[in-house]
C-alpha positions in Angstrom: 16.1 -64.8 25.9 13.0 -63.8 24.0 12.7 -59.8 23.5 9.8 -58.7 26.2 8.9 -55.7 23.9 9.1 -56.7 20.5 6.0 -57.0 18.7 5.5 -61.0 18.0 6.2 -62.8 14.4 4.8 -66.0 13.7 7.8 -67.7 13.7 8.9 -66.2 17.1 5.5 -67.2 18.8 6.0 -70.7 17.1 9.5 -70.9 19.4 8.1 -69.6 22.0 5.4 -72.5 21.7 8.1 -75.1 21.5 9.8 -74.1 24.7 6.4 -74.2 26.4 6.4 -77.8 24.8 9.7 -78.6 26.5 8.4 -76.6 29.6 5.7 -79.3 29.9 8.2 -82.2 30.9 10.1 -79.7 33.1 6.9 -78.4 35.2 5.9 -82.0 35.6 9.0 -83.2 36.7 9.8 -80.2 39.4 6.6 -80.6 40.7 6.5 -84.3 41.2 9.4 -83.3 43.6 7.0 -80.9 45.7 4.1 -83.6 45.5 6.7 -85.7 47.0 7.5 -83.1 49.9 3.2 -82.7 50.5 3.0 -86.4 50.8 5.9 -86.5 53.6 3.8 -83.7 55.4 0.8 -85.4 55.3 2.5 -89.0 56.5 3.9 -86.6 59.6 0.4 -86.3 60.1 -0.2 -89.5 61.6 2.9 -89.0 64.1 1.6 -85.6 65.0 -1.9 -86.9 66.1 -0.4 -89.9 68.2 2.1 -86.7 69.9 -1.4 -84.7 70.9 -3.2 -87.8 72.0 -0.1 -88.4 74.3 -0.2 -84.8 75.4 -3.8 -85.1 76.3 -2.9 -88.3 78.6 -0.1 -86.7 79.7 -2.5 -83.8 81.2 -4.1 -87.2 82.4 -7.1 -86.8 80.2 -8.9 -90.1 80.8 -12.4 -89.8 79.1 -12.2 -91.9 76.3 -14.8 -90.5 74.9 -13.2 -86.6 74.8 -9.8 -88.1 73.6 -12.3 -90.2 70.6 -13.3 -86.5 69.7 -10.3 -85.1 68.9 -8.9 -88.1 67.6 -11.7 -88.5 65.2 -11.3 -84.4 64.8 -7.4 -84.8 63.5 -7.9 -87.7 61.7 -10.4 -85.7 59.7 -8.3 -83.0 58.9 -5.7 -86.5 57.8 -7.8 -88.0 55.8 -8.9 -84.6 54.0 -5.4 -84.1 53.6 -4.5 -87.5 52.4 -7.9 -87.1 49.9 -6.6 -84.1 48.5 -3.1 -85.1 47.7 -4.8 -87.6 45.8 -6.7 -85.5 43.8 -3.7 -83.3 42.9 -1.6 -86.4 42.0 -4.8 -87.4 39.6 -4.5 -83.8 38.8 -0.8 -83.6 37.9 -1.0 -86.7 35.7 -4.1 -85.6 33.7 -2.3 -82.5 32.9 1.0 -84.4 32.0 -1.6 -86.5 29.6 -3.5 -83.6 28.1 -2.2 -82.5 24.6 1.3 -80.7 24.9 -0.1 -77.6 23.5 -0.5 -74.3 25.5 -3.9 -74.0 27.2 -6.0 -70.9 27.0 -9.2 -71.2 28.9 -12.6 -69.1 28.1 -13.9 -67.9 31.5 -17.1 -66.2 31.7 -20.6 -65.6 32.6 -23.2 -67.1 29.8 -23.7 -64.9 26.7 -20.5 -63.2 27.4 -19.3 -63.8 24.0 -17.4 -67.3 24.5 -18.7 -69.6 21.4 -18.4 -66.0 19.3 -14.4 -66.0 20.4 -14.3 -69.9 19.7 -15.8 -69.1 15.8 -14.0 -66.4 15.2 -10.5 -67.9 15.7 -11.3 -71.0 14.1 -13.0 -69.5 11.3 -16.2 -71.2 12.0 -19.9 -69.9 10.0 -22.0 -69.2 13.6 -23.5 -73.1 13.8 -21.8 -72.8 17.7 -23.0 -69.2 18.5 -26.3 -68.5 20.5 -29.1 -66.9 20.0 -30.9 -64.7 22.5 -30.9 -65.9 26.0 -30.1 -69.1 25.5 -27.0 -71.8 26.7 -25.0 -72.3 24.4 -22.2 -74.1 25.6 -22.9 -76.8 27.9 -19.9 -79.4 28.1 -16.3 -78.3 28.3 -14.8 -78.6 24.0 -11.5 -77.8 23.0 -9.9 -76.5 19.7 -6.3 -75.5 18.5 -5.6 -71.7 17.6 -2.2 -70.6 16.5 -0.3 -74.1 17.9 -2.2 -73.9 20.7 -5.2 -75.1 23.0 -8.3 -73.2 23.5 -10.5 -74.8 26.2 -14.5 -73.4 25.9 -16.6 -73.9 28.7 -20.4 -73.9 30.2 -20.7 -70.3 31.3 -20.8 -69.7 35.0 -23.6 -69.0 37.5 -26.3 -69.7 34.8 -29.7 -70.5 36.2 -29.2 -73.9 37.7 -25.7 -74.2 36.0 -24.1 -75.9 39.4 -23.0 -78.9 36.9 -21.9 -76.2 34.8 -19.6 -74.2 37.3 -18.2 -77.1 38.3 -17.0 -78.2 35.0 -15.8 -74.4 34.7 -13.3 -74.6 37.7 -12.5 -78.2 37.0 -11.4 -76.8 33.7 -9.6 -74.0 34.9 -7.1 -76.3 36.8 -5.5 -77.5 34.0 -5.1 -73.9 32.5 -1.8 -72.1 30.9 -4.0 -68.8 30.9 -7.3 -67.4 31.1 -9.4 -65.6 29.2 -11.7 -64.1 31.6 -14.3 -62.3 29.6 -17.3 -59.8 30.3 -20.0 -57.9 28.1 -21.7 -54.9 27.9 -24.3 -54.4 30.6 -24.7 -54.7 34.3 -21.6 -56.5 35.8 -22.9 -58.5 38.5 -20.8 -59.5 42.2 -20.9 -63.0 41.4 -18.5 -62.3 38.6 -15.9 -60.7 40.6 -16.6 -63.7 42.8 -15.0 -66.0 40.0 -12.4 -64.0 39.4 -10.8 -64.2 43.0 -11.7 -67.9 43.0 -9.2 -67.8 39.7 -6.6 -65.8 41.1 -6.5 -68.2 44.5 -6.1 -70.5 42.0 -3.0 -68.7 40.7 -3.8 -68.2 37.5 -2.6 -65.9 34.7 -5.6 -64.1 33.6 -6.1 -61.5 30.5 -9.5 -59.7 30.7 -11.6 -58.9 28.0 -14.8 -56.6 27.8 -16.9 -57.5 24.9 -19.6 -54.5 24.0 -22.0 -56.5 22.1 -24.6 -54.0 19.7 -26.6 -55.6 16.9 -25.3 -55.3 13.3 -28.9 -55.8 12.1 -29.5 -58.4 9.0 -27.0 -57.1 6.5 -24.5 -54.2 5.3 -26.9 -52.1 4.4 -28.6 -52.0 8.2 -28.5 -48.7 9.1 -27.3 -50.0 12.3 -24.0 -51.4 11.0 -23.8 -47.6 9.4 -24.4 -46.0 12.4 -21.8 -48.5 14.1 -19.2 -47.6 11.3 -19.4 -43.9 10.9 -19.5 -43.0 15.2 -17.2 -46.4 16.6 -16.4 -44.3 19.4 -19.9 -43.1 20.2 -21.1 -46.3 20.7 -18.2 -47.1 23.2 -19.6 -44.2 24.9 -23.1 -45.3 24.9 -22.3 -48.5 26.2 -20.9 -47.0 29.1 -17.7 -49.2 29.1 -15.7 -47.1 31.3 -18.3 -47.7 34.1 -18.6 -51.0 33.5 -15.3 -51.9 34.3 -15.2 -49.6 37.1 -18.0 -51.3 38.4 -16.3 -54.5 37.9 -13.3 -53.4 40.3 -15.7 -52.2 42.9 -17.6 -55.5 43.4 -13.8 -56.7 43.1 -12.2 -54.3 45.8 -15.2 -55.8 48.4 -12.6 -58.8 48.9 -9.5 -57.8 47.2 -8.8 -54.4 48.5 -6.1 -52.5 46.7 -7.0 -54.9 43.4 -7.4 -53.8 40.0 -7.7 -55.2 36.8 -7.1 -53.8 33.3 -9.8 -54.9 30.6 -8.8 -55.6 26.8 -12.0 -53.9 24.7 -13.7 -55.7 22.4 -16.4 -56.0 19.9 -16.3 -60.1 19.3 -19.3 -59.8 17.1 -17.7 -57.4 14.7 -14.6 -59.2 14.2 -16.9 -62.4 13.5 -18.4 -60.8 10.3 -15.6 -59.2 9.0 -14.6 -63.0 8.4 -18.1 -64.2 6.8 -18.7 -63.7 3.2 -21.8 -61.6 2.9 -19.8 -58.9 5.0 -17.0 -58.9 2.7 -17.4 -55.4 1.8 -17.1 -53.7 5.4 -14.3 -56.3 6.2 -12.0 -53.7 6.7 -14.4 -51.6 8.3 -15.3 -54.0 10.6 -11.9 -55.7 11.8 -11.1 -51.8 12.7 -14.3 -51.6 15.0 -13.8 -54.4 16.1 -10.4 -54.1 18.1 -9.6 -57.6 18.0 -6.2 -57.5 16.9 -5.3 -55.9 20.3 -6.8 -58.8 21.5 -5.4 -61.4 19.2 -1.7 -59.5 20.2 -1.8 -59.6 24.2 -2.5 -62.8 23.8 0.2 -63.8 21.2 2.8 -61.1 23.5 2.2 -63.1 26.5 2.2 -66.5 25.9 5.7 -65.4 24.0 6.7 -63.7 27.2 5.9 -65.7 29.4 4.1 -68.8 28.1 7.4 -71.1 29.5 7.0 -69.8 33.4 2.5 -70.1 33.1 3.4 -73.4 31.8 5.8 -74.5 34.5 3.5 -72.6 37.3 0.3 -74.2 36.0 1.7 -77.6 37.2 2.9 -76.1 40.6 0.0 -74.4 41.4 -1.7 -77.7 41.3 0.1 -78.5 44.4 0.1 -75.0 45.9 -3.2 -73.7 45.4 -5.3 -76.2 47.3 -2.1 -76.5 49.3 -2.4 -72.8 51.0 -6.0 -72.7 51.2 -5.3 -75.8 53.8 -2.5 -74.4 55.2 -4.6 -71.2 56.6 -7.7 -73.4 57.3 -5.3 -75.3 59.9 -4.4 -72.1 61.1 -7.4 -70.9 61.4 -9.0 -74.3 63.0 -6.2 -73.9 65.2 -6.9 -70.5 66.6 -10.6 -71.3 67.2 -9.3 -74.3 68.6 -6.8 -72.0 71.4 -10.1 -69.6 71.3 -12.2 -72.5 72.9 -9.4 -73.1 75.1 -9.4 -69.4 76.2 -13.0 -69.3 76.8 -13.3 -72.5 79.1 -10.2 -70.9 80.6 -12.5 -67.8 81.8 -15.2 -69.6 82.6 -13.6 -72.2 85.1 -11.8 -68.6 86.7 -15.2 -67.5 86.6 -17.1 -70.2 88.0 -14.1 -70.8 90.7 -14.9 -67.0 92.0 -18.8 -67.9 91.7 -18.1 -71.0 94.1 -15.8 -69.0 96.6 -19.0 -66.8 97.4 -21.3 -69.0 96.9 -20.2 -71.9 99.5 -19.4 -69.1 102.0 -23.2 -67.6 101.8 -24.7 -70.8 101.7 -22.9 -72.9 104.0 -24.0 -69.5 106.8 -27.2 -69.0 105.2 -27.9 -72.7 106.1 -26.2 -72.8 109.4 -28.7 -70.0 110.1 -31.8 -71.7 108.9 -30.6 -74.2 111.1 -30.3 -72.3 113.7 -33.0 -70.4 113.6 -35.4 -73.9 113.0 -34.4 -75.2 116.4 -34.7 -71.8 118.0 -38.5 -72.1 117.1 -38.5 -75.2 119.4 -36.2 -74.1 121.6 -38.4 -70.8 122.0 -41.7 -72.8 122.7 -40.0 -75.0 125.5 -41.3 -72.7 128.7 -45.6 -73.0 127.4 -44.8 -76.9 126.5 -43.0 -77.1 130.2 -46.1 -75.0 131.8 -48.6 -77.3 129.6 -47.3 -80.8 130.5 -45.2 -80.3 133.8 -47.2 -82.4 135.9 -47.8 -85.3 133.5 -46.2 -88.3 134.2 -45.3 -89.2 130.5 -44.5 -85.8 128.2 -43.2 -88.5 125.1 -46.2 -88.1 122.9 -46.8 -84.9 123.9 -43.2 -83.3 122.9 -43.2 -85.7 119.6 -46.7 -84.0 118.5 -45.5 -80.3 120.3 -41.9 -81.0 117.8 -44.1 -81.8 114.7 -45.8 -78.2 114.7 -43.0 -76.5 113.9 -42.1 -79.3 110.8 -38.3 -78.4 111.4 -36.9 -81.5 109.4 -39.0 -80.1 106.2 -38.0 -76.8 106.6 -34.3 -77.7 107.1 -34.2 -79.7 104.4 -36.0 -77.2 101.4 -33.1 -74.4 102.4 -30.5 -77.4 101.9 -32.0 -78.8 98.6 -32.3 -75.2 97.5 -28.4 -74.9 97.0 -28.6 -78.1 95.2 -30.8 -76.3 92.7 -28.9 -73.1 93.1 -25.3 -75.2 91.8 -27.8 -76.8 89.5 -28.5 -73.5 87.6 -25.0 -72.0 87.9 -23.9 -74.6 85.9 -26.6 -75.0 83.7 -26.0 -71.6 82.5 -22.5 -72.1 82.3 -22.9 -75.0 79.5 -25.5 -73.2 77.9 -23.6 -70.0 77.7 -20.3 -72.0 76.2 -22.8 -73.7 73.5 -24.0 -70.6 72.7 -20.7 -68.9 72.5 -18.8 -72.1 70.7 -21.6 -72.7 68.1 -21.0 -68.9 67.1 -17.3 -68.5 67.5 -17.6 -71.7 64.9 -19.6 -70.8 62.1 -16.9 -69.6 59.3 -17.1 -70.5 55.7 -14.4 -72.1 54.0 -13.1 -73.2 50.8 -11.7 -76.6 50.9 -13.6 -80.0 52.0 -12.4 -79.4 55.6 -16.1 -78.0 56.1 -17.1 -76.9 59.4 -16.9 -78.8 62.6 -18.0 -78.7 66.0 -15.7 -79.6 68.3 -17.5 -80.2 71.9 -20.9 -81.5 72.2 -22.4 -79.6 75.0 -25.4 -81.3 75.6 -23.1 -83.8 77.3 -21.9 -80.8 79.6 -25.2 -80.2 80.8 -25.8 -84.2 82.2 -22.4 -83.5 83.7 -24.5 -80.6 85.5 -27.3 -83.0 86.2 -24.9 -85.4 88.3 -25.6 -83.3 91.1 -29.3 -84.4 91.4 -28.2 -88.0 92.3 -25.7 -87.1 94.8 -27.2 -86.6 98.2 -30.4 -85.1 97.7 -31.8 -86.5 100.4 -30.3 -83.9 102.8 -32.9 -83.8 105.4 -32.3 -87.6 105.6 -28.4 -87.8 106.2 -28.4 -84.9 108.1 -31.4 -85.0 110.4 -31.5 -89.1 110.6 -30.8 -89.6 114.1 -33.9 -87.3 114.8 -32.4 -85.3 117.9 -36.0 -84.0 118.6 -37.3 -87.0 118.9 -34.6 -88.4 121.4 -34.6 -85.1 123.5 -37.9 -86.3 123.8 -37.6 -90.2 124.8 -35.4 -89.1 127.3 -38.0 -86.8 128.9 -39.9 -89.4 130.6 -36.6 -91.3 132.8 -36.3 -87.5 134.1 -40.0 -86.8 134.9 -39.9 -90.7 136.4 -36.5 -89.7 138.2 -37.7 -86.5 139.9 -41.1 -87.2 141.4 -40.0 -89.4 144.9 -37.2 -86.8 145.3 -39.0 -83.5 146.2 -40.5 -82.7 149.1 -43.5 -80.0 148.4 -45.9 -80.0 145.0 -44.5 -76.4 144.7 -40.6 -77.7 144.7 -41.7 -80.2 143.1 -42.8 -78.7 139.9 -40.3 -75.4 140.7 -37.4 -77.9 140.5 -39.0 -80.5 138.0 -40.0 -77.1 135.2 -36.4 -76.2 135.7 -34.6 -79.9 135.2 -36.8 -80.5 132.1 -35.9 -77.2 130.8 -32.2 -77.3 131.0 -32.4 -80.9 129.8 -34.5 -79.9 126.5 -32.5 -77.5 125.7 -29.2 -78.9 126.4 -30.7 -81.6 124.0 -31.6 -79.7 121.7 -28.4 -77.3 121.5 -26.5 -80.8 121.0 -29.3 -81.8 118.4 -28.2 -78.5 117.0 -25.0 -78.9 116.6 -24.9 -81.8 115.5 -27.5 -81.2 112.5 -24.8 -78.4 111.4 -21.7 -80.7 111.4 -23.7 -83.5 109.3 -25.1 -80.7 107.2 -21.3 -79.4 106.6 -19.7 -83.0 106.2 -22.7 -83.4 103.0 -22.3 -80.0 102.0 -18.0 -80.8 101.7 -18.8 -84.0 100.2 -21.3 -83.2 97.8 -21.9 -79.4 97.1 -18.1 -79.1 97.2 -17.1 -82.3 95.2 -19.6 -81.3 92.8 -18.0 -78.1 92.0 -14.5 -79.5 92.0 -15.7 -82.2 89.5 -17.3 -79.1 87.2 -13.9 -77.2 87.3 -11.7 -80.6 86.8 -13.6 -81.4 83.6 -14.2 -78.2 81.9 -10.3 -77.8 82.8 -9.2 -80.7 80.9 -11.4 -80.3 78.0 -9.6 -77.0 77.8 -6.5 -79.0 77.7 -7.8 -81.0 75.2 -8.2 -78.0 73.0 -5.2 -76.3 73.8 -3.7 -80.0 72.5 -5.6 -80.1 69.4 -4.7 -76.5 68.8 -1.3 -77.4 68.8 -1.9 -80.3 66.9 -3.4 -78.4 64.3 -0.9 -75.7 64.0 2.1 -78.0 63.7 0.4 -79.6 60.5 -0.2 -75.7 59.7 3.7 -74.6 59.7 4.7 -78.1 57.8 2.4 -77.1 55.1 3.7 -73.2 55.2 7.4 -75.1 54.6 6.0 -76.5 51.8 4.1 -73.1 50.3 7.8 -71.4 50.5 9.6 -74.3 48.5 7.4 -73.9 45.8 7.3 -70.3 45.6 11.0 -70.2 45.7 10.7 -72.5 42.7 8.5 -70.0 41.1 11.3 -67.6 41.6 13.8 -69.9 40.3 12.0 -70.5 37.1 11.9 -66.2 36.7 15.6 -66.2 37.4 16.5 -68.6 34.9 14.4 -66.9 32.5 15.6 -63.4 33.4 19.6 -64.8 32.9 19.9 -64.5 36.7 22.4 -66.6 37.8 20.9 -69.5 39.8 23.5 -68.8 42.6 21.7 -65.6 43.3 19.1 -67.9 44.8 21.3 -68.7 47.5 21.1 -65.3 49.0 17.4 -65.6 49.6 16.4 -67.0 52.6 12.9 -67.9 51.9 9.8 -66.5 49.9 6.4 -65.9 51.2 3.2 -65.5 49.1 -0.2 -64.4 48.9 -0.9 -66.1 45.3 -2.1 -63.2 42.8 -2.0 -60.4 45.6 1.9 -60.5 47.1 4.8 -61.5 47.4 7.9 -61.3 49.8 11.4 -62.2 48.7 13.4 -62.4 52.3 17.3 -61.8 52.1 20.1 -61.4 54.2 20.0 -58.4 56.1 23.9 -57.8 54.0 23.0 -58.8 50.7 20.9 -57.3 47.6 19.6 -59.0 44.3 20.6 -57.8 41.3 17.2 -57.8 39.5 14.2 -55.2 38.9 11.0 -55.2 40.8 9.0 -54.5 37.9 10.7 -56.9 35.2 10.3 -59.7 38.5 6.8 -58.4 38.7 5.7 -59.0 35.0 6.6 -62.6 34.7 4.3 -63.3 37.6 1.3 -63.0 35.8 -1.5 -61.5 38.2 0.3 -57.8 39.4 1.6 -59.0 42.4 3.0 -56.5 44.5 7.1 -57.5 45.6 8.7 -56.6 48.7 12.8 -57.4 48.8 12.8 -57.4 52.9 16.3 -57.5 53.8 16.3 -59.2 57.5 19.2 -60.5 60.0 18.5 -64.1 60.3 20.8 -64.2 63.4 18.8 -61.9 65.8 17.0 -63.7 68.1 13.3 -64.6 66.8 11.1 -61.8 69.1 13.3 -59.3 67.7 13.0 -60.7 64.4 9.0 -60.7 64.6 8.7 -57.0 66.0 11.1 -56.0 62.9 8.7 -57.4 60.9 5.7 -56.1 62.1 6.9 -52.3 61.6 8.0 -53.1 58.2 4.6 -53.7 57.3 3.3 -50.7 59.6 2.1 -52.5 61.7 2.2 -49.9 65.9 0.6 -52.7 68.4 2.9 -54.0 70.5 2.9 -58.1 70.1 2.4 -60.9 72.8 4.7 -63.8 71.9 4.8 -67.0 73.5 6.4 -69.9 73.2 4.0 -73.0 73.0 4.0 -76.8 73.1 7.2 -77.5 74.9 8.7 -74.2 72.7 8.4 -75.8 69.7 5.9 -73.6 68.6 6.0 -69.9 68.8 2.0 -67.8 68.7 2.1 -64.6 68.5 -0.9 -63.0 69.5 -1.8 -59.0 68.2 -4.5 -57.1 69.8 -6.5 -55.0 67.8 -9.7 -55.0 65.2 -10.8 -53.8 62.1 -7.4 -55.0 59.8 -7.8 -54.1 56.5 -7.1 -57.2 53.6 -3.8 -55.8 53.0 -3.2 -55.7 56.7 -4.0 -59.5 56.6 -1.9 -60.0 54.0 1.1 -58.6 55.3 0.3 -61.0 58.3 0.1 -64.0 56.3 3.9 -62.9 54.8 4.9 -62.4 58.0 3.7 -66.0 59.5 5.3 -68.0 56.6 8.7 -65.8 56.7 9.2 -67.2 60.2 7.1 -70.0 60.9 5.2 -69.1 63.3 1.1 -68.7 64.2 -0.2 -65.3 64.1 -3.7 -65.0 66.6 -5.8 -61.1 66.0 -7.2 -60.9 69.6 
C-alpha cells in the first residue's frame, strides 16, 4: 500500500500511474456488471407499467383516453430511462477507448488561467495563451503531463458559450480529476453553480485560485520589482481571502454545510520563470509563484488515490445520472400522490357542497312552485265573480292563467340550478388547473423535463354536459299544462249546473262555489303534480350530474394514486441499484485500505448523497474496524460518514422512527403501507428542512427502501 503521507518521488508517482493503468480494465469491467443491473431495472419497467394499467382497470377505469395519459406518461419516463442507459453504455465504452492515461480535467470560467496552466506544464512559449478579454480556448485539446492526461476546455458561461458549456460537462464525464480553477476578482454564483453540477457528478475536485497581476514587459518592470520585494502584499491586495469566502457563500446557497479549500496560485509567474528572457528572476519567480504546491497536491493525490478516482470515474457514469433519476421518480411520484390528494379534497368538498345544495334547491323550487300556483289560486274568487254567469269560461281562464306567466316563471328558478351546478363545477376545474399547473412547475436536471399530467380543459366540457341534459325543464315538468286542463273542464261543470238550480241566486251561490272547489282542487293536483315531475328531473338530472362529477374526478384520482405507485416502484429499483454501486465504492476503499473484503459482509447496505454524505449501515452487534477520517479521504469530495449501527430484525416502523431520531429528526411520522403493502410512504409533516435535513432524508429512504413525502 502506497504511504498516504510521504512526499511523492517520480518513480513512486510513475507506480502509482501504472496501477491506475491496471485500474482502468478493473473499473470497466465492475461497472459493466452494474450497467447490467440498470438495464434489468429499466426492462422491469415495461412489467411495472402493464401492473398500473391493470390497477387502473381494476378500479374499473374505462376512459381510454385517461388510461392513454398515463400510459403515454410511464412510457416517457421508459423511454428516458431506456435513452439514458444508452448514453452511459456509449459513455462507458468511450472511456474504456480513451488513452489509458489518468485524466485531469481544467474546469473554469474563461480567462481563469487555463491555456496558462496548459503552457506551463508542457513547457510551451505563450502561442495558446490569451490576450485581454478574449476566448481562448474553444474546442476541448488534450496533452500528457507527468504520464498523464490533461484535458483543456472552452471556459464556462462565456457570453454565448452554450456550445461551449456543453463540451465542458461532456468533458468532465470522462474525468479522473478536476481542476477547478478561479482568478482574482469578483467570483460570480454561476461559478459555484458548476461546481455542484461537478460534485453531482461525483467527481474528485482540487481547487485552485489563480491571482493574476501584470509583470509588465520585462525584468526590469518596476512592477515585477514590486511583485518580488512585497509577494505577500500583493496577496493582500488582491483580497484572496475574500474571494474565496465569497466563493463558499454563493456555494453554501445550495450546499449548506459545504466548503471548499482553494490551492493559491500565481499561474502567470510560474509561466515566466520557465521562458528565457526571465531567466534571471527564475528563482524569484517559481517562489512567487506557489506552483510547486500546486504541482505536489496534484502529484499526492493521484498517488493516493489515483487507483479508486480511476475505478469511481467509471462508476459514476452509471450512478450519477442514475440518482438524479432515481429522486426525479420520487419526486414525480409524490406530485403524482399530491394530485391524488387534492382531487381527494375536492370530491369531499364538492360531495358536502351537493348535500346543501340539493336540499335548498330542491325546497327553494318546491316553493317557487308553490308559491306560482298560489298566484292563480289567489285570483280564483275575482275570475269566479267576473265570469260566473258565462256560459263558456274556457278562453277566459286560458287568457286569466296567461297573466300570471307561471310556466316561465317556474321554469327560470329551475334552469337557475342548472347554472348554479354549472358554476360550482366550473370553479372546481378551474381551481384544480390552477392548483395542478403550480404544484407542477419544478426544475430538473435530467431529460425527464416537466409534464403535465391532466388536461383540464377536458374537465370543464365534462362540466358543460349538464347543459344538454334536460334543460328544458319547464317542458318535462309543466307539459301536461294542468292550468290549461283545469280550465277545459270548466265548461262540462258550468254546462252541468245550469238546469239543476232552482233560483238565479242558488244558482250562481251554488255554481261560484262548484267552480271554485273544482279550480282549485285542479289546480292543487296541477300542483302536485308539477313538484313530483320537477323532483323525478331534478333526481335524474341535477342528481346524476353530480354523481357523474364525483365518479370521474374520483377515478382520475385513482389514476394518479396508480401512476404514483407506478412511479415509485421504478424509484426504489433504481435506489437498489444506487446502494450496489456505493457499496462497490466501499469495496474498492477496503481493498485499498488492506481491509479484509469479509468485513463487507457486516454491512448491510450503503446510502449516499454523492460529494455531500454518506451512510455505512451495520448490524446493530457489529463494528468495522476502519477510521472515519482515513475512509473519508479516499472519497475525494469531504463527504461526511455516518457508521449507523441498526437491528435489521425489528419490524420496519420501528426501524424508520429509529432512524428519524438518529438524524434529529422530533415529528412524529405517518407510515402507511401502499399498493397492496408492497410499498411503504412515509409521510413527515413539517416545513422549512434545511439541505442537510434533506439529506439525511434521502439516507434514510435508500437505507430502507421506502418513499419519504414532507407534507
Amino acid at each position: 500500500m502506497f504511504n498516504l503521507f510521504k512526499k511523492v518521488e517520480p518513480n513512486s508517482l510513475e507506480a502509482a500511474l501504472k496501477a491506475c493503468q491496471a485500474a482502468n480494465k478493473q473499473g470497466y469491467t465492475e461497472a459493466l456488471i452494474y450497467l447490467d443491473e440498470l438495464h434489468d431495472s429499466i426492462s422491469q419497467a415495461t412489467e411495472i407499467i402493464r401492473d398500473c394499467i391493470d390497477g387502473m382497470k381494476r378500479f374499473h377505469i374505462n376512459d381510454a383516453s385517461l388510461i392513454n395519459n398515463i400510459r403515454t406518461q410511464l412510457q416517457t419516463v421508459q423511454t428516458e430511462f431506456e435513452n439514458s442507459y444508452h448514453d452511459t453504455q456509449s459513455n462507458l465504452n468511450i472511456k474504456r477507448k480513451m488513452s489509458d492515461k489518468f485524466n485531469i480535467t481544467l474546469f473554469g470560467k474563461t480567462k481563469a488561467g487555463k491555456s496558462t496552466l496548459m503552457e506551463i506544464l508542457t513547457h510551451g512559449d505563450g502561442s495558446h495563451m490569451g490576450k485581454g478579454g478574449q476566448r481562448t480556448t474553444r474546442d476541448v485539446r488534450s496533452y500528457e503531463w507527468k504520464g498523464m492526461s490533461v484535458t483543456d476546455i472552452p471556459g464556462i458561461d462565456a457570453y454565448g458559450g452554450q456550445e461551449d458549456d456543453a463540451k465542458a460537462e461532456e468533458a468532465a464525464v470522462y474525468a479522473d480529476l478536476i481542476l477547478f480553477m478561479i482568478t482574482a476578482g469578483q467570483p460570480e454564483g454561476t461559478e459555484a453553480d458548476w461546481m455542484v453540477k461537478l460534485k453531482k457528478m461525483d467527481k474528485p475536485i482540487l481547487c485552485i485560485c489563480n491571482y493574476k497581476q501584470s509583470l509588465g514587459e520585462g525584468v526590469d518592470d518596476f512592477r515585477l520589482k514590486r511583485l518580488l520585494s512585497n509577494p505577500q502584499k500583493l496577496e493582500e491586495r488582491m483580497n484572496i481571502k475574500e474571494l474565496v469566502n465569497q466563493f463558499n457563500i454563493f456555494l453554501h446557497e445550495q450546499l449548506p454545510n459545504e466548503h471548499v479549500d482553494f490551492l493559491i496560485t500565481h499561474l502567470l509567474a510560474k509561466f515566466c520563470s520557465q521562458q528565457p528572457e526571465y531567466a534571471s528572476k527564475s528563482a524569484e519567480l517559481e517562489k512567487v509563484s506557489r506552483f510547486s504546491n500546486v504541482e505536489q497536491s496534484i502529484i499526492n493525490e493521484v498517488y493516493t488515490n489515483g487507483v479508486l478516482h480511476r475505478k469511481k470515474c467509471y462508476l459514476s457514469i452509471i450512478d450519477a445520472p442514475l440518482y438524479q433519476q432515481m429522486n426525479q421518480l420520487f419526486a414525480f411520484s409524490a406530485e403524482a400522490y399530491s394530485q391524488f390528494r387534492v382531487i381527494q379534497d375536492k370530491v369531499s368538498l364538492f360531495n358536502d357542497w351537493c348535500v346543501s345544495f340539493n336540499k335548498n334547491q330542491k325546497e327553494r323550487i318546491q316553493g317557487v312552485v308553490t308559491q306560482e300556483y298560489n298566484k292563480v289560486r289567489n285570483s280564483i274568487p275575482g275570475f269566479v265573480e267576473r265570469h260566473l254567469e258565462d256560459d263558456d269560461v274556457n278562453n277566459a281562464w286560458k287568457n286569466h292563467c296567461a297573466q300570471f306567466n307561471t310556466h316561465n316563471n317556474i321554469e327560470k328558478s329551475v334552469n337557475s340550478v342548472k347554472d348554479k351546478l354549472e358554476e360550482k363545477i366550473n370553479d372546481i376545474f378551474s381551481e384544480l388547473k390552477t392548483e395542478m399547473n403550480f404544484s407542477l412547475k419544478w426544475k430538473v436536471d435530467t431529460g425527464l423535463g416537466n409534464y403535465q399530467f391532466i388536461n383540464w380543459k377536458r374537465g370543464m366540457k365534462w362540466a358543460g354536459a349538464i347543459g344538454s341534459a334536460g334543460l328544458t325543464i319547464a317542458a318535462v315538468a309543466l307539459s301536461s299544462g294542468p292550468l290549461g286542463w283545469a280550465a277545459l273542464s270548466v265548461t262540462a261543470i258550468f254546462g252541468f249546473f245550469t238546469w239543476l238550480c232552482d233560483s238565479r241566486e242558488d244558482k250562481l251561490r251554488e255554481r261560484r262555489a262548484k267552480l271554485s272547489k273544482k279550480l282549485n282542487e285542479r289546480i292543487d293536483k296541477a300542483e302536485n303534480q308539477a313538484k313530483e315531475k320537477i323532483t323525478k328531473w331534478y333526481e335524474r338530472n341535477i342528481e346524476v350530474q353530480e354523481e357523474q362529477i364525483t365518479k370521474r374526478l374520483s377515478l382520475v384520482g385513482r389514476s394518479m394514486l396508480s401512476l404514483s405507485s407506478g412511479e415509485r416502484q421504478l424509484a426504489i429499483g433504481y435506489s437498489k441499484n444506487h446502494r450496489n454501486i456505493t457499496k462497490m465504492m466501499i469495496a474498492n476503499i477496503f481493498y485499498l485500505m488492506n481491509i479484509p473484503i469479509s468485513e463487507l459482509d457486516r454491512i448491510i447496505c450503503v446510502a449516499r448523497v454523492p460529494g455531500r454524505r454518506i451512510a455505512i449501515v451495520i448490524d446493530g452487534r457489529d463494528n468495522l474496524p476502519l477510521k472515519i477520517s482515513e475512509l473519508a479521504s479516499h472519497l475525494g469530495n469531504n463527504e461526511t460518514i455516518s457508521i449507523i449501527k441498526l437491528d435489521p430484525h425489528r419490524k420496519l416502523e420501528s426501524q424508520i422512527v429509529f432512524l428519524l431520531i438518529y438524524f434529529g429528526f422530533k415529528n412524529k411520522p405517518l407510515i402507511k403501507k401502499v399498493n397492496n403493502e408492497t410499498q411503504t410512504v412515509v409521510y413527515l409533516y413539517g416545513n422549512g428542512y434545511k439541505q442537510t435535513e434533506l439529506d439525511s432524508l434521502d439516507l434514510i429512504q435508500q437505507i430502507l427502501n421506502v418513499h419519504i413525502i414532507l407534507k
